[in-house]
C-alpha positions as CSV (number, residue, x, y, z in Angstrom):
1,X,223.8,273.0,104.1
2,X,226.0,275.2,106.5
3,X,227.1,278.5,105.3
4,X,231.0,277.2,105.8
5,X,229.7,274.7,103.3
6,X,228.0,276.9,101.2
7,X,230.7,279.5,100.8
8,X,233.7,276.9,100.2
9,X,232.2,277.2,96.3
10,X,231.6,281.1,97.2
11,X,232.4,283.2,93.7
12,X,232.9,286.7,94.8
13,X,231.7,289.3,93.0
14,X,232.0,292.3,94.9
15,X,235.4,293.3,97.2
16,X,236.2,295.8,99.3
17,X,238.9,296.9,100.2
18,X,239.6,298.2,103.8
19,X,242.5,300.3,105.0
20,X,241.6,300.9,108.6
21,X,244.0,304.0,110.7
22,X,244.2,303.1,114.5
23,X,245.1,304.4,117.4
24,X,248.5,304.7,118.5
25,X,249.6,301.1,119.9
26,X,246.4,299.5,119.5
27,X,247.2,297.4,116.1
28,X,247.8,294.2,117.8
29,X,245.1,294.6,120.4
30,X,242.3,295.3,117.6
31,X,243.5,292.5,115.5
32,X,242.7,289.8,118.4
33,X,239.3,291.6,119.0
34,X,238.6,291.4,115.5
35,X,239.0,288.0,115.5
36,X,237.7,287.1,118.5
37,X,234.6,289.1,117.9
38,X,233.4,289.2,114.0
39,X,235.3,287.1,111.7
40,X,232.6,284.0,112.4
41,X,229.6,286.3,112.8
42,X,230.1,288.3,109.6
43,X,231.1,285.0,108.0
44,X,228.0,283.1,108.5
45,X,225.9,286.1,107.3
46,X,227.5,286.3,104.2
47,X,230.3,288.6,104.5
48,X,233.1,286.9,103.7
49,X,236.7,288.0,105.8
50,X,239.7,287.0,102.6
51,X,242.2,288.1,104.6
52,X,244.1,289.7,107.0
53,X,247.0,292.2,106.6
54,X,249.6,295.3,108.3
55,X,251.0,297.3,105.6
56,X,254.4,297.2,105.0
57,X,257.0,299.8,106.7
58,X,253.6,301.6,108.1
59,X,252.8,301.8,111.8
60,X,249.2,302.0,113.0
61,X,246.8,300.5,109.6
62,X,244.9,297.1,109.9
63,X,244.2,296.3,105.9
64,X,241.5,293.6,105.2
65,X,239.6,292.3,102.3
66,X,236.0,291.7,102.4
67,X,233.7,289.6,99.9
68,X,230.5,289.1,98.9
69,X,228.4,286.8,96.0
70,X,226.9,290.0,94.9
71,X,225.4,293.7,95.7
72,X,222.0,292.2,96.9
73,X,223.8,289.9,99.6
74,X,226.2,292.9,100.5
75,X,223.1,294.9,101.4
76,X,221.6,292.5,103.1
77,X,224.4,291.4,105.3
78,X,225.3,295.0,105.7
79,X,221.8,295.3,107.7
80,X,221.8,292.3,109.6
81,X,225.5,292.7,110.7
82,X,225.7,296.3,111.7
83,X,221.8,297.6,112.4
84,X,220.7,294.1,113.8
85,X,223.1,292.6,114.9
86,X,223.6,291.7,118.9
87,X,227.6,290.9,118.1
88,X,228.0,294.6,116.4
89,X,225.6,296.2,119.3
90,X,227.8,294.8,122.0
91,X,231.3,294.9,120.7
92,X,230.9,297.9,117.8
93,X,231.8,300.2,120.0
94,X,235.3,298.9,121.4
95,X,236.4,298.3,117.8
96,X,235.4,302.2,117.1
97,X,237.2,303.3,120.0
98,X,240.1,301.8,118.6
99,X,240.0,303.8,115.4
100,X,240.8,306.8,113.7
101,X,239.2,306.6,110.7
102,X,237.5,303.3,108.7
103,X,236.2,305.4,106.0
104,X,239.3,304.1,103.0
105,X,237.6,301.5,101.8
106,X,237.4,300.4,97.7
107,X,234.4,299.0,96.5
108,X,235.6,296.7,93.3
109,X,234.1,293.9,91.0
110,X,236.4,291.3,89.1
111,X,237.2,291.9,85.6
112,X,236.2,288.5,84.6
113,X,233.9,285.8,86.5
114,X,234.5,283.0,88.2
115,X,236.5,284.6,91.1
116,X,236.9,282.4,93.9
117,X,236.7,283.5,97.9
118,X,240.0,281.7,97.6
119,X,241.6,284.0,95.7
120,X,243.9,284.9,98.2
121,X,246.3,282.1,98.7
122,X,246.5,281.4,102.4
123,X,249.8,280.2,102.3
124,X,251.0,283.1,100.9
125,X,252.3,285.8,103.1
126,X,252.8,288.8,101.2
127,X,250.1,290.5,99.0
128,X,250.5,293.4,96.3
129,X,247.4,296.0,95.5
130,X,248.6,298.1,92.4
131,X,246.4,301.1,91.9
132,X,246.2,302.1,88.6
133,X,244.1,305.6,88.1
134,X,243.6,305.9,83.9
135,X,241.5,309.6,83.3
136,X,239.5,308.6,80.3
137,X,242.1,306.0,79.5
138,X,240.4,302.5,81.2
139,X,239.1,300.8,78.8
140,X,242.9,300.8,76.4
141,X,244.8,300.0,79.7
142,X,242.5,296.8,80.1
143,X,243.0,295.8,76.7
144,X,246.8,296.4,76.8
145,X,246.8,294.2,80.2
146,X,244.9,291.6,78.3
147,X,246.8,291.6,75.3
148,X,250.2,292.3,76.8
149,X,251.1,292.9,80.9
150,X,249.3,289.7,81.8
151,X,251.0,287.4,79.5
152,X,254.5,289.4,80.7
153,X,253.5,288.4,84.0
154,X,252.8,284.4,83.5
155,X,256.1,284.4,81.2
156,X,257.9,285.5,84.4
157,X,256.3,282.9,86.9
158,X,253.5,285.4,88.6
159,X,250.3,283.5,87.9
160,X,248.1,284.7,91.0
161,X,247.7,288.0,89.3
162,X,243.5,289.2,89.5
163,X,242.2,292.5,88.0
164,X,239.5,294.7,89.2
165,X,237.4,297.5,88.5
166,X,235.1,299.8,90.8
167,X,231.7,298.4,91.3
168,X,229.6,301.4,90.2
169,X,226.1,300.5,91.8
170,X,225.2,302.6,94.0
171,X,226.7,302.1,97.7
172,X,223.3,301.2,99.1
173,X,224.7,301.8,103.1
174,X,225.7,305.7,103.3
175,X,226.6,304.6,106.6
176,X,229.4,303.3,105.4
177,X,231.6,305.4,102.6
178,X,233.4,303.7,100.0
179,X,235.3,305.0,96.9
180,X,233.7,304.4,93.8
181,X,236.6,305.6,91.2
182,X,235.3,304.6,87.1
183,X,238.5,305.3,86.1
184,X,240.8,303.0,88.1
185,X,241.9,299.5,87.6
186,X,243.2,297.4,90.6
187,X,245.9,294.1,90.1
188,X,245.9,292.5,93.1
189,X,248.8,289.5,93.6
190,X,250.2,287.2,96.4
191,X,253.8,285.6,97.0
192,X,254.8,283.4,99.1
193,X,257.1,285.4,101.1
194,X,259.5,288.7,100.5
195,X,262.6,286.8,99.2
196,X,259.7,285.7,96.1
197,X,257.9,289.9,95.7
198,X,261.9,290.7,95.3
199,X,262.4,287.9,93.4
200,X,260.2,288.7,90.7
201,X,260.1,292.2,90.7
202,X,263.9,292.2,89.1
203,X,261.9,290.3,86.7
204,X,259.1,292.6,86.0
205,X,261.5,295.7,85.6
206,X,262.9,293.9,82.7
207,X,259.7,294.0,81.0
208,X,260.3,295.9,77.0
209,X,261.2,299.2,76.6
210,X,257.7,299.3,74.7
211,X,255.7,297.5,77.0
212,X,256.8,300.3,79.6
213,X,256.4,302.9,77.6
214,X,252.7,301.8,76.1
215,X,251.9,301.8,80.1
216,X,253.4,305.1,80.7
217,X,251.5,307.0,78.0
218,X,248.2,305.1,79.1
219,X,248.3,305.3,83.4
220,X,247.8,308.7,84.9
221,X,249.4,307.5,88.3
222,X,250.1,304.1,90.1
223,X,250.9,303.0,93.7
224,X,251.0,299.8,95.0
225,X,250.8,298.6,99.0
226,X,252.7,295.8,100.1
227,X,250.6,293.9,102.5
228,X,252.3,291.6,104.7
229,X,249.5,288.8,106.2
230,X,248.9,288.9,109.8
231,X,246.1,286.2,110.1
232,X,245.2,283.0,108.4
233,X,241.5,282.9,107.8
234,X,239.9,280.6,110.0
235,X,237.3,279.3,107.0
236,X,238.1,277.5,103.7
237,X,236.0,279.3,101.1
């Protein structure tokens, strides 16, 4: 079995996150190197490219997600790939050159099992990461999602909704940083274009007066990026 094959039934345990900062001008110019360079080579080692995004209204960021089964096959592939690699020893260095910093980079785990590589919808263009940070407070804004924001959502059409929580093993590759935040819950949804994201966010902000206000008095702060996708993957997962 191919590892194509093998990771079309991928489950994806571990995510990351990654909110690169480039070089004036370059954005379009790294994206094709990316491409051209590591999407296949980290793909058939296990570390799985989910997508490809700019953020919305921001110059100069290339946002991607990264998956893996678990934390031993992150490890792993996080050896071969960038200590053994012949791909990363003759092409790390352009992509470096190209950034300012590669260092913002989540390291989650799904709330529930059974996450699929295919999580991401690759026909749908946009993408919305809410950050919610909850001081103490994690565990009552997961069972208020549960019980409450989730079902909101379905009622109101957005079924492609996933939650996630920071992966607290230890990062096992110093080398490269990631944040590790126990209080912080991540929703992570996909539209099929703008004119849908505007669509149903009128419909979220007539969620209940209580619903708002049980959030409110349980999140410390919340952002959200709009990613806008920039590259279908070139792998069914």
């Amino acid at each position: 079995m191919t590892n194509t094959q093998e990771s079309n039934n991928q489950e994806i345990t571990v995510l990351e996150l990654r909110n690169y900062l480039l070089k004036h001008n370059t954005a379009d110019g790294f994206k094709k190197y990316f491409n051209a360079h590591f999407v296949a080579p980290m793909h058939n080692l296990g570390g799985f490219t989910l997508g490809q995004f700019k953020i919305d209204r921001v110059n100069d960021r290339f946002f991607w997600f990264r998956g893996f089964k678990n934390m031993e096959t992150r490890i792993k592939f996080l050896n071969n790939f960038y200590v053994d690699s012949k791909t990363w020893k003759d092409f790390g260095k352009g992509a470096n050159d190209m950034m300012i910093n590669s260092d913002n980079v989540y390291l989650l785990r799904p709330l529930v099992t059974n996450i699929s590589a295919n999580f991401l919808d690759a026909s749908h263009k946009i993408v919305v990461v809410d950050f919610y940070r909850c001081n103490s407070t994690l565990d009552k804004v997961i069972a208020l999602f549960n019980a409450e924001y989730m079902p909101f959502l379905e009622s109101v059409g957005i079924n492609s909704t996933t939650l996630w929580v920071s992966e607290m093993q230890e990062n096992d590759f110093p080398r490269l940083p990631v944040f590790q935040d126990k209080n912080l819950l991540v929703a992570i949804t996909s539209f099929e274009n703008k004119k849908e994201y505007q669509l149903k966010q009128k419909l979220i902000n007539e969620m209940s007066n209580q619903l708002k206000k049980s959030m409110q008095q349980l999140i410390t702060t919340q952002n959200a990026l709009l990613l806008i996708q920039i590259k279908k993957q070139p792998f069914k997962y």
